[in-house]
DODO-307196 format. One line per 8 residues: number of its first residue (from 0); for each residue x negated, y negated, z negated of C-alpha. Coordinates in nm, 2 decimals. Example, Ala and Ser with C-alpha at 12.3 -4.5 7.8 and 13.67 -1.06 7.14 Angstrom:
2
0	-1.23:0.45:-0.78 ~ -1.37:0.11:-0.71 .
//
This chain:
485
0	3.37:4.64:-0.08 ~ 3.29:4.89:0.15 ~ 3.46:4.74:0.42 ~ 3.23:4.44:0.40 ~ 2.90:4.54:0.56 ~ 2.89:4.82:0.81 ~ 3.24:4.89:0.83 ~ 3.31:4.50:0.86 .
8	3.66:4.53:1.08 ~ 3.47:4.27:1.33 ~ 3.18:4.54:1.34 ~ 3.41:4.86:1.39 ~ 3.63:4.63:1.72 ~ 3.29:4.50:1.87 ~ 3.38:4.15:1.78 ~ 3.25:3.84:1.63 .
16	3.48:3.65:1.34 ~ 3.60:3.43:1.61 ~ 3.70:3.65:1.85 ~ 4.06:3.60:2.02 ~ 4.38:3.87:1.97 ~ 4.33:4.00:2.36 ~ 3.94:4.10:2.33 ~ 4.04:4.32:2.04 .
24	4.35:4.50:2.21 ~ 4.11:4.52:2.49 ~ 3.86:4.70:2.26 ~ 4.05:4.90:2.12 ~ 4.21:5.07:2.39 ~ 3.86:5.10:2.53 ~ 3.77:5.27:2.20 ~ 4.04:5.50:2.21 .
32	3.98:5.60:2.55 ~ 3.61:5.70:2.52 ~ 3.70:5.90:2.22 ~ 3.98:6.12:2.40 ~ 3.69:6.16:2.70 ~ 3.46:6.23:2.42 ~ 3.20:5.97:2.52 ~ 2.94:5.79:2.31 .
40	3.13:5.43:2.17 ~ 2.87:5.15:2.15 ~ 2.91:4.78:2.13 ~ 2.67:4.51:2.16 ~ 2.76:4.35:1.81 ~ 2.67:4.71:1.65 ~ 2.35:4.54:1.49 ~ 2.20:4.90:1.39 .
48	1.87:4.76:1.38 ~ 1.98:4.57:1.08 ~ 1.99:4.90:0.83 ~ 2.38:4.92:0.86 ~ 2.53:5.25:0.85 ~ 2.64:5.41:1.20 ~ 2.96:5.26:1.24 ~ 3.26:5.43:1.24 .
56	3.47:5.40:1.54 ~ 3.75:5.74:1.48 ~ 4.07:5.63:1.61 ~ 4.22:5.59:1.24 ~ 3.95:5.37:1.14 ~ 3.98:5.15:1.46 ~ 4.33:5.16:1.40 ~ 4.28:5.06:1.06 .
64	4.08:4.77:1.13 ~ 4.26:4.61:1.37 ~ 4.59:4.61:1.14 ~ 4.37:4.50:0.86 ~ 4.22:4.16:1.10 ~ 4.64:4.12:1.13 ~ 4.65:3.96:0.76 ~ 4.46:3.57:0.81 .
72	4.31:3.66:0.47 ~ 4.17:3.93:0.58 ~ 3.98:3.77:0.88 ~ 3.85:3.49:0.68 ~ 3.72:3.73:0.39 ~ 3.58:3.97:0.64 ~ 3.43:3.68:0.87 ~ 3.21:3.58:0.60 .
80	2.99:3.88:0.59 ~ 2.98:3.87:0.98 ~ 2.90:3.69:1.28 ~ 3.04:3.37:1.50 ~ 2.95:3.25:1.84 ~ 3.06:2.87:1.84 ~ 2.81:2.68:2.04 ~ 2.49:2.77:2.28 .
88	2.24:2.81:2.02 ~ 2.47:3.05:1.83 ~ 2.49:3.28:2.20 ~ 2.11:3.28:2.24 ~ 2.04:3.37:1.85 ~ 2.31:3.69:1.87 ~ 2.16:3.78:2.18 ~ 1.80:3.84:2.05 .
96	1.97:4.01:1.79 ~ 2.16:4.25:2.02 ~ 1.86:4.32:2.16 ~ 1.73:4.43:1.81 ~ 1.52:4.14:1.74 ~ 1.60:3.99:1.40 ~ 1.30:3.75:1.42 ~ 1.38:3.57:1.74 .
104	1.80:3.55:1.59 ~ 1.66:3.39:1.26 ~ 1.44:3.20:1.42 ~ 1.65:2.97:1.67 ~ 1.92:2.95:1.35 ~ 1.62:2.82:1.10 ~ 1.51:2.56:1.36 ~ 1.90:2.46:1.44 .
112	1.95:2.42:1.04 ~ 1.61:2.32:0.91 ~ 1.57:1.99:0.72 ~ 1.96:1.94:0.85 ~ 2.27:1.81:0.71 ~ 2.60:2.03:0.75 ~ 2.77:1.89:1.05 ~ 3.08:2.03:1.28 .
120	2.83:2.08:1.53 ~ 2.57:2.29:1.33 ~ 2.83:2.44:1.06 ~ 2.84:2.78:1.29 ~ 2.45:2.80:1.27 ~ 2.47:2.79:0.91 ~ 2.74:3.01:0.93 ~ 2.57:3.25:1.09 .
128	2.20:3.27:0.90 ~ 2.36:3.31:0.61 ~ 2.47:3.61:0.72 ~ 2.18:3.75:0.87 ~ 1.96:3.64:0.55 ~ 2.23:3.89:0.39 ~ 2.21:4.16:0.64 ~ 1.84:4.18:0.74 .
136	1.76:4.22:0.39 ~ 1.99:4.56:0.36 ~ 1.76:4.86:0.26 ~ 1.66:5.14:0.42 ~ 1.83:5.40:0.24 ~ 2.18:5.27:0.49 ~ 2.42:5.29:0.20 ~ 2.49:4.90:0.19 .
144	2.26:4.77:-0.08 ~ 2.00:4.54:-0.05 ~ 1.63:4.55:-0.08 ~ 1.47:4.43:-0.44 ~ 1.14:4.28:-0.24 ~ 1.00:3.95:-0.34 ~ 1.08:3.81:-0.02 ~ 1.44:4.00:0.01 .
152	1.57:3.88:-0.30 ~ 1.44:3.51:-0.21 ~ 1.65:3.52:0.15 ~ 1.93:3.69:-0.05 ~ 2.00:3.40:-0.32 ~ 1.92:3.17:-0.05 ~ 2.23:3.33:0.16 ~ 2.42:3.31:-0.12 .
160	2.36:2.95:-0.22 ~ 2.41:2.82:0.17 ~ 2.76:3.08:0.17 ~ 2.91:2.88:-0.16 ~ 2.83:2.52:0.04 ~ 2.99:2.65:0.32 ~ 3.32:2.74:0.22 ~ 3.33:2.41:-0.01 .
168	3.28:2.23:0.33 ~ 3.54:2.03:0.51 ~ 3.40:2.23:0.83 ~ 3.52:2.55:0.72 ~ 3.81:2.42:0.66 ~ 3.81:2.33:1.01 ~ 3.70:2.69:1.10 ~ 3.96:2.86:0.89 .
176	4.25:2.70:1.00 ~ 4.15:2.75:1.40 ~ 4.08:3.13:1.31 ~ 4.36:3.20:1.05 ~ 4.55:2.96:0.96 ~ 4.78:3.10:0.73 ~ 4.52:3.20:0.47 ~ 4.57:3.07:0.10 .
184	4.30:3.33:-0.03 ~ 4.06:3.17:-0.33 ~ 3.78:3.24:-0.12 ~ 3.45:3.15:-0.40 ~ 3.64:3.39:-0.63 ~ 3.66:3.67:-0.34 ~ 3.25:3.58:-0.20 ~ 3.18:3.62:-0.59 .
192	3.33:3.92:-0.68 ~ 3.20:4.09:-0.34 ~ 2.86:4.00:-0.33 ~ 2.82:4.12:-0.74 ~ 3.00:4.46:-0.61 ~ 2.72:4.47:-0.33 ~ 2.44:4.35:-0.60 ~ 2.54:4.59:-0.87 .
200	2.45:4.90:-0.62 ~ 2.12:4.87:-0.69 ~ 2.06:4.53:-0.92 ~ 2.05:4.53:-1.27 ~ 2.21:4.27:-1.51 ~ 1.86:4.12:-1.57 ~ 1.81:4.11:-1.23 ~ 2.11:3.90:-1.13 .
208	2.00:3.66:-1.36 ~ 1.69:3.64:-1.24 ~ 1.84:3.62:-0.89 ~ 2.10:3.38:-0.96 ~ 1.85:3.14:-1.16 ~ 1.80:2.82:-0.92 ~ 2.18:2.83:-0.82 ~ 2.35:2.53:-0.83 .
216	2.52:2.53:-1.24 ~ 2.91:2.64:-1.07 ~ 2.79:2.88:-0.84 ~ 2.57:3.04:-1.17 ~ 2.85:3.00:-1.40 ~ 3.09:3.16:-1.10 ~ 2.85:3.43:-1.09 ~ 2.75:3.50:-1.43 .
224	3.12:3.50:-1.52 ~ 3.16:3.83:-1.35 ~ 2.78:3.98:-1.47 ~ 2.93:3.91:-1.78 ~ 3.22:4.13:-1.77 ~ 3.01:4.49:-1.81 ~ 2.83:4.36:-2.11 ~ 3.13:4.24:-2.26 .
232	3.33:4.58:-2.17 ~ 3.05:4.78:-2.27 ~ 3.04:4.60:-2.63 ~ 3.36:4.62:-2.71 ~ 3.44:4.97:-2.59 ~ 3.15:5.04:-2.84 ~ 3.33:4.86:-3.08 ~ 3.69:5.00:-3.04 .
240	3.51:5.36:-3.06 ~ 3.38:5.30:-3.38 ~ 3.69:5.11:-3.53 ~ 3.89:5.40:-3.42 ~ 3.64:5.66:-3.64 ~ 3.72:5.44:-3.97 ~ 4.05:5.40:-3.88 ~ 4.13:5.78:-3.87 .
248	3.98:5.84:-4.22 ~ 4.23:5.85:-4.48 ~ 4.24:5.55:-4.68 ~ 4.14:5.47:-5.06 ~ 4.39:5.45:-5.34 ~ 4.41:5.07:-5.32 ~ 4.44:5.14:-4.93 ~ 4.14:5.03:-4.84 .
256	3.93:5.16:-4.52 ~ 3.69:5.41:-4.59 ~ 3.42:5.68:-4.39 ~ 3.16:5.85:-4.59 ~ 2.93:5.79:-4.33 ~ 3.01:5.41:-4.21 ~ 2.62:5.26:-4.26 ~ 2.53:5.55:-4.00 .
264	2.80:5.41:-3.77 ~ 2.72:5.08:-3.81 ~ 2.38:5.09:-3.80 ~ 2.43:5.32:-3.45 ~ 2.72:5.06:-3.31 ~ 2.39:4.81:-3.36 ~ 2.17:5.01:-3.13 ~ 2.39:5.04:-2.91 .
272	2.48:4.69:-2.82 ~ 2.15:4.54:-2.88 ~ 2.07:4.52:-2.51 ~ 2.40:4.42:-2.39 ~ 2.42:4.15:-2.63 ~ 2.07:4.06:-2.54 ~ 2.16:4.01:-2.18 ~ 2.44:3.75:-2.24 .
280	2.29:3.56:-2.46 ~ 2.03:3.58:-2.17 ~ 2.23:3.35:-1.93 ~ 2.57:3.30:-2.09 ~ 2.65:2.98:-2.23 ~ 2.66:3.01:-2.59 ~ 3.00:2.76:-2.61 ~ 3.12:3.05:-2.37 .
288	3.47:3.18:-2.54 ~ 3.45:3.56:-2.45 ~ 3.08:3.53:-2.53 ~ 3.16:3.40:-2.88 ~ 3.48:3.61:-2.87 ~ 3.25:3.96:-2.84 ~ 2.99:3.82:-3.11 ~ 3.24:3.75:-3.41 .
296	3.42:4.13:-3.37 ~ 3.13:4.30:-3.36 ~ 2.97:4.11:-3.63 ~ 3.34:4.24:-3.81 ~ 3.29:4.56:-3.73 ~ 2.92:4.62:-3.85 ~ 3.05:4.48:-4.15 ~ 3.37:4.68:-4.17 .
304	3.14:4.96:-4.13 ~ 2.92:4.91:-4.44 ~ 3.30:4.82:-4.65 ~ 3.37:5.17:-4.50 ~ 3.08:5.33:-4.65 ~ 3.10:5.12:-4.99 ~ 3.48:5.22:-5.06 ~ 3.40:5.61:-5.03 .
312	3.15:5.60:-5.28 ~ 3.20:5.34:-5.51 ~ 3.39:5.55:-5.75 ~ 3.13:5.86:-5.76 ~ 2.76:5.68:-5.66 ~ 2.45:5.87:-5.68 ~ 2.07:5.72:-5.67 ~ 2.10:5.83:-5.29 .
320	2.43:5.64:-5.18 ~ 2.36:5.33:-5.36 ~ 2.02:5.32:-5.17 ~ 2.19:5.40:-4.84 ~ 2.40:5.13:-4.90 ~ 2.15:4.88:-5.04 ~ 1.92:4.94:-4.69 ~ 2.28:4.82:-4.53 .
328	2.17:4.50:-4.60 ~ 1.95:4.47:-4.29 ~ 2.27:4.55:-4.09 ~ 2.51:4.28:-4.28 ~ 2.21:3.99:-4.18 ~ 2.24:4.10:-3.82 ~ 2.57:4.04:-3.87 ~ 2.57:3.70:-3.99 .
336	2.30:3.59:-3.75 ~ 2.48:3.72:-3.42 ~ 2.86:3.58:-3.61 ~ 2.98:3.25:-3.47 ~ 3.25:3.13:-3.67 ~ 3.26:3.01:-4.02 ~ 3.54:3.26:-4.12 ~ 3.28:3.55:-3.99 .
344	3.01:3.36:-4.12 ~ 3.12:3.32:-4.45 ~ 3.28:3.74:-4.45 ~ 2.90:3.80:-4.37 ~ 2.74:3.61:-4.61 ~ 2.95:3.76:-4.91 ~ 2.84:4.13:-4.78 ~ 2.50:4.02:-4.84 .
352	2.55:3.91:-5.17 ~ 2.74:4.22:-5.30 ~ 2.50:4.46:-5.17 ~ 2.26:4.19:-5.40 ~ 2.48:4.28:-5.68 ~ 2.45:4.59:-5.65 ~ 2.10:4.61:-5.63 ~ 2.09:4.40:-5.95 .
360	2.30:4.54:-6.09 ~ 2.13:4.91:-6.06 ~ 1.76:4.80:-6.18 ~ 1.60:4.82:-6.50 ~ 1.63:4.47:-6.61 ~ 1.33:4.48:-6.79 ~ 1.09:4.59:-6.57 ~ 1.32:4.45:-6.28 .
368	1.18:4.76:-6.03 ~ 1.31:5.09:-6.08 ~ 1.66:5.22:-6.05 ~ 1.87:5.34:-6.40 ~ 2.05:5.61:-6.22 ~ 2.00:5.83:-6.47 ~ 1.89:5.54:-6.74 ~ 1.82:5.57:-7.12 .
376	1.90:5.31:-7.37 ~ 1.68:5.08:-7.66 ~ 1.86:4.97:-7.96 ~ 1.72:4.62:-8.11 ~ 1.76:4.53:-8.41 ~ 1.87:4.12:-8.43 ~ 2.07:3.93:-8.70 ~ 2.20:3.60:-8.76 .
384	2.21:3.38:-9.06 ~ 2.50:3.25:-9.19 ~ 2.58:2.89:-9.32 ~ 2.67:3.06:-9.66 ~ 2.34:3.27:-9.67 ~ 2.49:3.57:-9.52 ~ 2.42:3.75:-9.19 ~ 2.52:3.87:-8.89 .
392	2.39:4.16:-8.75 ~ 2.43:4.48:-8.46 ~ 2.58:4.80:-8.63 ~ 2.44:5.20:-8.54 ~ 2.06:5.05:-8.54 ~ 2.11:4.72:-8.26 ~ 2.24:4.63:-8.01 ~ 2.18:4.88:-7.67 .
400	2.03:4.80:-7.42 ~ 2.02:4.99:-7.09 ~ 1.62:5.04:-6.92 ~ 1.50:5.30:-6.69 ~ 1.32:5.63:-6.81 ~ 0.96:5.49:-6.75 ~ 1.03:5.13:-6.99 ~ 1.22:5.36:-7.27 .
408	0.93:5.54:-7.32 ~ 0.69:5.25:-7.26 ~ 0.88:5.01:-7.50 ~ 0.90:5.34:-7.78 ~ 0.57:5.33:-7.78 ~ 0.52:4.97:-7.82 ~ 0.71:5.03:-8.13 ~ 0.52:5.30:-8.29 .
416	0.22:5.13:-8.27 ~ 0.37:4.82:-8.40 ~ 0.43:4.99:-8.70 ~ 0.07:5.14:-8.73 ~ -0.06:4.79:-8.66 ~ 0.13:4.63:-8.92 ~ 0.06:4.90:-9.21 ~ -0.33:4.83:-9.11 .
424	-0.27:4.45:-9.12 ~ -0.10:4.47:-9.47 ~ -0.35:4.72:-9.62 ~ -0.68:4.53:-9.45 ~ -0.50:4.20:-9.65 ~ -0.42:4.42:-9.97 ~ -0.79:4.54:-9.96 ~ -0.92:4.25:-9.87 .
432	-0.77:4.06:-10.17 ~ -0.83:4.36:-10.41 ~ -0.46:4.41:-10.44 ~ -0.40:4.10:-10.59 ~ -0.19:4.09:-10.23 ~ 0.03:4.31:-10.38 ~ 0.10:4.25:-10.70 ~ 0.21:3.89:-10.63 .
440	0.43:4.00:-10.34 ~ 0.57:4.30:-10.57 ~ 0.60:4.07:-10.88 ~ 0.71:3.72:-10.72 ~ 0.81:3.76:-10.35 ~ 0.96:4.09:-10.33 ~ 0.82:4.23:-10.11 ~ 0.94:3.95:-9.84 .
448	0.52:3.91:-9.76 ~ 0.47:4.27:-9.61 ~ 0.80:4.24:-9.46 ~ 0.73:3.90:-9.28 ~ 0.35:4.08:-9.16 ~ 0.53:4.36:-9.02 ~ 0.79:4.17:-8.84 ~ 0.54:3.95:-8.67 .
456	0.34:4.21:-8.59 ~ 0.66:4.39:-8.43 ~ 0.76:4.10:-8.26 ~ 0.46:3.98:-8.08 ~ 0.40:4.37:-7.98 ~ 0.78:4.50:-7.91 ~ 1.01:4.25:-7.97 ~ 0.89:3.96:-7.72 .
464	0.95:4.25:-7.45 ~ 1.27:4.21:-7.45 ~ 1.28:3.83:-7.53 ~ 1.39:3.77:-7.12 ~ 1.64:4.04:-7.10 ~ 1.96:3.95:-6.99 ~ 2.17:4.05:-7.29 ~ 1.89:3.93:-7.56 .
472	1.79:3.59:-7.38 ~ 2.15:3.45:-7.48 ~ 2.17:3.60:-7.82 ~ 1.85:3.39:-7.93 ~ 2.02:3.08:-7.79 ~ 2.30:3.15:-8.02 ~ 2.05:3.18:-8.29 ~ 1.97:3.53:-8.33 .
480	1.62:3.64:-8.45 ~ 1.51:4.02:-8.40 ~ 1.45:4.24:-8.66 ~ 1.66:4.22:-8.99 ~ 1.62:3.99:-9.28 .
//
């Protein structure tokens, strides 16, 4: 790449692209001659006015350069991003811009190419702005880059779309085999990769796409295929670093992967790729392979991060882990939402729904909001009558349920003042009839009156708490009636 621009072979021998064999042997023993005599080297193709750097004319380097314009694949490369003198208009142009006047050279190329089809007679003209819409627009700072103005970056795309239609021209066909006609070089692929080398000095990836927007759809794809690489590299490297991490951690006993800290990687290896995988999906087909490719493994490997995390702890979780873990969700929905295949997809979808489990499966299922890390149990009484009169019923005072601190004591007293209620309800009725209440439920019911107050009483104000749980709900369908006959 830095042979390109301003020490172009053609520049450093004092030539144009289409220069014959003698006038660089004549050159270069010219060259070498001033530079044993010590004089100042100068050639009238030197173009300094253009922001080039001072060219380089040591003997190695002019040596260099003339071996290098030996290889045919070499001239044609090099001749793109310089200079040929094919018919009149081309001689006047080149010298105005000898003469350090850019304006005038653009000016008679613009008016030879304007409104113009590509013909055998004009090709060199076209040839030629090109390269000067390249080169004028070079910045200041003489290091080869080019200038990020409004009007710069217009001539520069504009260069770049007239170079691509030249070298798919039957006329340079024409030039290349009259100048070297043994080269076989893919030439789009070489302007390509060149001209993103020169752009990435000083361009960003957004940038280029910006820059490359308006460009015919192969030209785009030809250069977006190569913006694409240092997103794609970047990713991945991101990727392998991390997968590495988990890889070195010793493994469970069921030899599964495992890092005590895997959400934090993940969650990091997220950050960290956001923009890159922002700018692809920026100008990147999304049917692209590598593009698809980059989006499935690191969807895998946020996911292999929060597996990581979830296989160190599952055996000893605190309040603390599982809640690291449950926020891990965020991180698993990225991952399905940036995953393109159904196999990733589908490996996405069922992290969600564990870490859902999991989150179920730690609440209070009665109050359906706070954790039972540390949980406390309710025992509820509930039987079941028989078809021979008997009953079923749960031993050691219920059946236990598991709730969180806050509902154990909440439901405890629920059932304290279910009792109080009742014995006010069944002495209000015993007053209230002047104990005639009692004697008849004493003498002729058995007491199965008071029982039935205080059990309704209990189970509109405790029992129906519990009436939705997830272990009780299914016992009533069976038949089971809370409290004790």
């Amino acid at each position: 790449m830095n042979n390109l621009l301003s020490n172009n072979p053609f520049r450093v021998l004092g030539i144009l692209s289409n220069s014959r064999v003698r006038l660089i042997e004549k050159n270069v023993s010219r060259f070498n001659a001033y530079t044993k005599l010590g004089k100042k080297i100068e050639s009238i193709y030197d173009f300094d006015n253009l922001n080039l750097k001072p060219v380089n004319r040591e003997t190695s380097n002019v040596s260099k350069s003339q071996n290098s314009l030996l290889l045919d694949n070499n001239k044609i490369k090099f001749s793109l991003f310089w200079f040929t003198d094919e018919n009149p208009f081309d001689s006047i142009a080149l010298k105005h811009l000898s003469n350090g006047d850019s304006k005038k050279a653009l000016s008679v190329w613009e008016k030879t190419t304007k409104n113009k089809k590509l013909s055998k007679t004009n090709f060199s003209n076209f040839f030629n702005l090109s390269t000067l819409l390249l080169l004028k627009n070079l910045d200041t700072s003489k290091v080869d880059s080019f200038s990020k103005t409004t009007q710069g970056v217009l001539e520069i795309k504009e260069a770049i779309k007239l170079k691509y239609e030249l070298i798919d021209s039957a006329f340079f066909k024409e030039f290349k085999n009259k100048n070297a006609p043994n080269c076989n070089v893919n030439l789009k692929e070489f302007f390509s990769n060149s001209i993103l080398d020169i752009l990435n000095l000083n361009f960003k990836n957004l940038e280029l796409v910006d820059l490359f927007k308006g460009l015919s759809e192969d030209v785009y794809n030809l250069l977006s295929s190569g913006v694409k690489k240092e997103p794609i590299n970047n990713i991945q490297s991101k990727i392998n670093s991390v997968s590495e991490i988990i890889r070195n951690e010793p493994k469970n006993s069921e030899g599964s992967i495992t890092h005590p800290k895997g959400n934090e990687l993940g969650s990091e290896l997220i950050k960290s790729t956001v923009k890159d995988l922002k700018l692809l999906k920026e100008f990147v087909d999304k049917s692209d392979f590598q593009f698809q490719n980059i989006c499935d493994n690191l969807s895998n490997a946020i996911i292999d991060c929060g597996v990581a995390y979830w296989n160190s702890h599952v055996e000893n979780q605190s309040k603390s882990t599982r809640k690291s873990y449950q926020d891990y969700i965020s991180s698993f929905k990225y991952a399905l939402s940036i995953s393109v295949t159904e196999k990733v997809k589908t490996r996405s979808k069922a992290s969600i729904n564990h870490v859902k489990e999991q989150i179920n499966s730690n609440k209070c299922k009665i109050c359906n909001v706070n954790d039972i890390a540390n949980y406390s149990s309710i025992k509820i009484n509930m039987h079941k009558m028989n078809w021979d009169n008997s009953y079923s019923y749960f031993k050691n005072g219920g059946i236990e349920i598991s709730s969180c601190k806050s509902c154990s004591s909440s439901k405890s007293n629920k059932n304290i003042k279910a009792f109080f209620l009742g014995f006010l309800a069944w002495g209000a009725v015993s007053a209230v009839t002047m104990g005639w209440f009692l004697g008849i439920d004493i003498i002729f019911a058995q007491f199965k009156m008071s029982k039935w107050i205080f059990r309704k009483i209990k189970t509109e104000i405790y029992y129906n708490e519990f009436k939705n749980h997830p272990v009780i709900k299914p016992l009533l369908y069976e038949g089971y009636k809370f409290g004790m006959p």
